[in-house]
C-alpha positions as CSV (number, residue, x, y, z in Angstrom):
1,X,0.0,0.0,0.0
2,X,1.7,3.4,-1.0
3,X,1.8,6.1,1.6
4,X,-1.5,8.1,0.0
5,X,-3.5,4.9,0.3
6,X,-2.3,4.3,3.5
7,X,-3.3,8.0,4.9
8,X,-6.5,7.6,3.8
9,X,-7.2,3.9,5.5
10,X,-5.9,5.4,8.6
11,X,-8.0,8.5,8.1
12,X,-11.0,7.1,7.5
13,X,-10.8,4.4,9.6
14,X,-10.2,6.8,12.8
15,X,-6.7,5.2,13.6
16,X,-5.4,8.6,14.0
17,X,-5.4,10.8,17.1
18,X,-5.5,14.5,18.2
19,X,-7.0,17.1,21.6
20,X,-10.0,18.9,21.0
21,X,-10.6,22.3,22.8
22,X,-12.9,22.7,25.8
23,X,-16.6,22.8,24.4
24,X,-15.5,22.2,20.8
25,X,-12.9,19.1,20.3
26,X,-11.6,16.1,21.9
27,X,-8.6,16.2,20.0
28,X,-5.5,18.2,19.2
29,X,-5.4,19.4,15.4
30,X,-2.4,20.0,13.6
31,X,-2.0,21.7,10.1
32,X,1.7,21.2,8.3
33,X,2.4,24.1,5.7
34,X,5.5,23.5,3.4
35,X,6.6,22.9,-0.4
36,X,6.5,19.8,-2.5
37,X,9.8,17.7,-1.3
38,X,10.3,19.4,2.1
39,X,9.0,16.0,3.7
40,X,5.8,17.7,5.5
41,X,3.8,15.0,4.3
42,X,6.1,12.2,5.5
43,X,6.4,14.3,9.2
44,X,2.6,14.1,9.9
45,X,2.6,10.2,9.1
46,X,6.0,9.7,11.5
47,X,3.7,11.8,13.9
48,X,0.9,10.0,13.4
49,X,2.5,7.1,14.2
50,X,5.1,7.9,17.1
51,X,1.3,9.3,18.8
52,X,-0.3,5.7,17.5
53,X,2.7,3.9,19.3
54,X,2.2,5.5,22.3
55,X,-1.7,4.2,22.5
56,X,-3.1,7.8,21.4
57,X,-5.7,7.6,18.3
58,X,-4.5,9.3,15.3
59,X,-5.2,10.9,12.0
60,X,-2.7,12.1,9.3
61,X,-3.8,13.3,5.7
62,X,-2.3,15.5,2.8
63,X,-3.9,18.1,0.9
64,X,-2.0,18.7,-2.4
65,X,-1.7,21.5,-4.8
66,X,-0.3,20.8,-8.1
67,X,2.6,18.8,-8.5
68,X,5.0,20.3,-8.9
69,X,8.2,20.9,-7.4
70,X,8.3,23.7,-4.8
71,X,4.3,24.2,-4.9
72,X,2.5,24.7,-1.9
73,X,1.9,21.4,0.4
74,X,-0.7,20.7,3.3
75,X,-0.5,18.1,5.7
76,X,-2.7,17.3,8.8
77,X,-2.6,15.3,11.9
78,X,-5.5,14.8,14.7
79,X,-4.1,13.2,17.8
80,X,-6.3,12.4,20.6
81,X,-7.2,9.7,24.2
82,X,-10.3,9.2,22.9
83,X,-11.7,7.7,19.1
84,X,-12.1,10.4,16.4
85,X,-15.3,10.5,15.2
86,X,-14.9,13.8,13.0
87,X,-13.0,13.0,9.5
88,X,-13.6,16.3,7.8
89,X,-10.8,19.2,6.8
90,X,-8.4,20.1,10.0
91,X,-10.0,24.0,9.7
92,X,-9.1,25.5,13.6
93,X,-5.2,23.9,14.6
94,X,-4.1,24.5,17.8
95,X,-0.6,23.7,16.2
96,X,1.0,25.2,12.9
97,X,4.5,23.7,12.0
98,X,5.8,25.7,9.0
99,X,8.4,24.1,7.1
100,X,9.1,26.9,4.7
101,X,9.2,30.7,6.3
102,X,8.3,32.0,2.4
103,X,4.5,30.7,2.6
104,X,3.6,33.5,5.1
105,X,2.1,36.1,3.6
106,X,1.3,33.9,1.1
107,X,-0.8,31.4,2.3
108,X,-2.9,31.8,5.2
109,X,-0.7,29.9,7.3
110,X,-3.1,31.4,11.0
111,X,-6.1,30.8,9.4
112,X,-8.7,29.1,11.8
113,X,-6.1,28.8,15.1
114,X,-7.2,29.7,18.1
115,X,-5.2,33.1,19.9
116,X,-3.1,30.4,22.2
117,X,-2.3,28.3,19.3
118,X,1.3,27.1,19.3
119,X,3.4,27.9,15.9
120,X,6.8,26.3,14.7
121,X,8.6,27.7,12.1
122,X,11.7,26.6,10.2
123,X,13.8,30.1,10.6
124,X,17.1,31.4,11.3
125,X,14.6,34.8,12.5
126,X,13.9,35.1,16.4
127,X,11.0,34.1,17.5
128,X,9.8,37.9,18.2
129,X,10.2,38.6,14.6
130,X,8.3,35.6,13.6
131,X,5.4,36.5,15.9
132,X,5.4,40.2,14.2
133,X,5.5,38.5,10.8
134,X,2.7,36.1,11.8
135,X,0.5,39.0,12.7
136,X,0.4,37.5,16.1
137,X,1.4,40.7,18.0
138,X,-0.9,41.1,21.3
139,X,-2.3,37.6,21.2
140,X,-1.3,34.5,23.5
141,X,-0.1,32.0,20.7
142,X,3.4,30.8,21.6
143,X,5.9,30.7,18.9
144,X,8.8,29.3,18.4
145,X,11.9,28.7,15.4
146,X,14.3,26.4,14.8
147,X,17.3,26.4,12.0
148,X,16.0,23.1,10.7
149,X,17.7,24.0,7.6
150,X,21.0,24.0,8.7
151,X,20.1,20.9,11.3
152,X,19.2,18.6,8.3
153,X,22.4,20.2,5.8
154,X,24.6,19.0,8.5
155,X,22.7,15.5,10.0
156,X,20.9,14.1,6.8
157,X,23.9,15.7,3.7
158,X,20.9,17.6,2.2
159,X,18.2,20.1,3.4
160,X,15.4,18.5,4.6
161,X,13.4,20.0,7.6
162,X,10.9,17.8,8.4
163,X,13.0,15.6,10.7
164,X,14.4,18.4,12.8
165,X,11.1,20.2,13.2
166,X,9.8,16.7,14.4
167,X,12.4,17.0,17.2
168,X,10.8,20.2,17.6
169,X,7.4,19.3,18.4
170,X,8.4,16.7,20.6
171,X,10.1,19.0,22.7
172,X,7.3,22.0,22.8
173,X,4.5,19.9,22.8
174,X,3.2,16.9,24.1
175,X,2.0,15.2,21.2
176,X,5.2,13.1,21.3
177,X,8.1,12.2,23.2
178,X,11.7,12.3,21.7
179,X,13.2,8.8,22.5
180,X,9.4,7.5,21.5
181,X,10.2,9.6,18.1
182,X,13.5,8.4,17.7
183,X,13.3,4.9,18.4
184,X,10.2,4.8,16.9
185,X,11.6,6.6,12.9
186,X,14.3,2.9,13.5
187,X,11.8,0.4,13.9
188,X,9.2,1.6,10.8
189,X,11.9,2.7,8.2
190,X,15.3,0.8,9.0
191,X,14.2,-1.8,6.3
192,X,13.5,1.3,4.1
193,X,16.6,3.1,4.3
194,X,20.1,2.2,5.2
195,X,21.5,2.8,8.7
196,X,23.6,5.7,8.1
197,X,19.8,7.3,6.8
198,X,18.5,6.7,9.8
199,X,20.9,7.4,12.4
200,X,21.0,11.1,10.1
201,X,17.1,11.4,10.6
202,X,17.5,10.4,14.4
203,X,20.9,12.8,14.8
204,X,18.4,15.5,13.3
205,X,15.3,14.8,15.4
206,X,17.6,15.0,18.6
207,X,19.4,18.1,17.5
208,X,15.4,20.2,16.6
209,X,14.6,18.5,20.1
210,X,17.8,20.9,21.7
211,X,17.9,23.8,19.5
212,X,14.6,24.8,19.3
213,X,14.0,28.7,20.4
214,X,10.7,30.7,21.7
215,X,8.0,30.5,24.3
């Protein structure tokens, strides 16, 4: 089964967790922005199923634009205790990872999050200047940055940010743990990729786990 078929059996079938908000959700909600070959697609399935690992019910699910490289990419996750009844369009995130800073301002990367929603974004920029560029002055969201960039250059031999910024939301979040994340990435893709692949990925999920910045 190829990873879009597989998304949507684990979609539909509710396999898939996330938090809902007082009132509204049971679940956490998760939106990925990014562009075609940045891995944001692969991340919310690693997600998906470090969360499924640890007993949590998941969801993860792309939303494509055209294919082409460097075009606009959407990915989702729903994590939650509790089954997921709800299979529609992740619409209000209370978690925005974004995997290229060049989609703000040009996609509505805030659309439908809540003023404490919790944004990760793959910048060498301070986390101040993100939240001014976000148009998140004056509200409660917490944002943070990490050089995933540079983190994936120097773990993986090529830039690829999705790993790191995994590391990320392990440490900012609890969605995830990190060893769970780690040891987790071995056991689903070492017969996938060799072991000097993998122990890059893990090297670059540690490192977003340290060097993330914000608050």
């Amino acid at each position: 089964m190829g990873p879009l078929l597989l998304y949507k059996a684990l979609y539909f079938m509710g396999f898939l967790k996330g938090k809902e908000r007082v009132g509204m959700h049971a679940y956490n909600e998760v939106r990925w922005h990014g562009r075609a070959q940045q891995g944001v697609v692969t991340a919310a399935k690693v997600l998906a199923e470090t969360a499924m690992k640890a007993g949590k019910n998941v969801q993860a699910f792309p939303e494509f634009g055209p294919e082409r490289m460097g075009a606009p990419v959407k990915a989702y996750n729903r994590v939650s205790d509790n089954p997921i009844r709800v299979h529609g369009q992740v619409t209000e995130p209370s978690f925005v990872l974004i995997a290229d800073p060049t989609l703000i301002g040009m996609v509505p990367v805030t659309s439908g999050t809540p003023e404490d929603a919790i944004y990760i974004v793959n910048s060498t920029k301070s986390p101040d200047v993100l939240r001014t560029e976000l148009g998140l002055d004056g509200t409660k969201a917490r944002v943070y940055t990490i050089d995933a960039d540079h983190i994936s250059l120097a773990t993986i031999g090529r830039v690829m940010p999705n790993t790191p910024m995994l590391g990320a939301v392990a440490k900012v979040t609890d969605l995830i743990g990190i060893e769970p994340l780690i040891e987790g990435f071995k056991d689903n893709y070492s017969k996938k990729y060799s072991a000097k692949i993998i122990e890059g990925n893990q090297n670059a999920m540690q490192r977003g786990f340290e060097e993330v910045k914000g608050g």
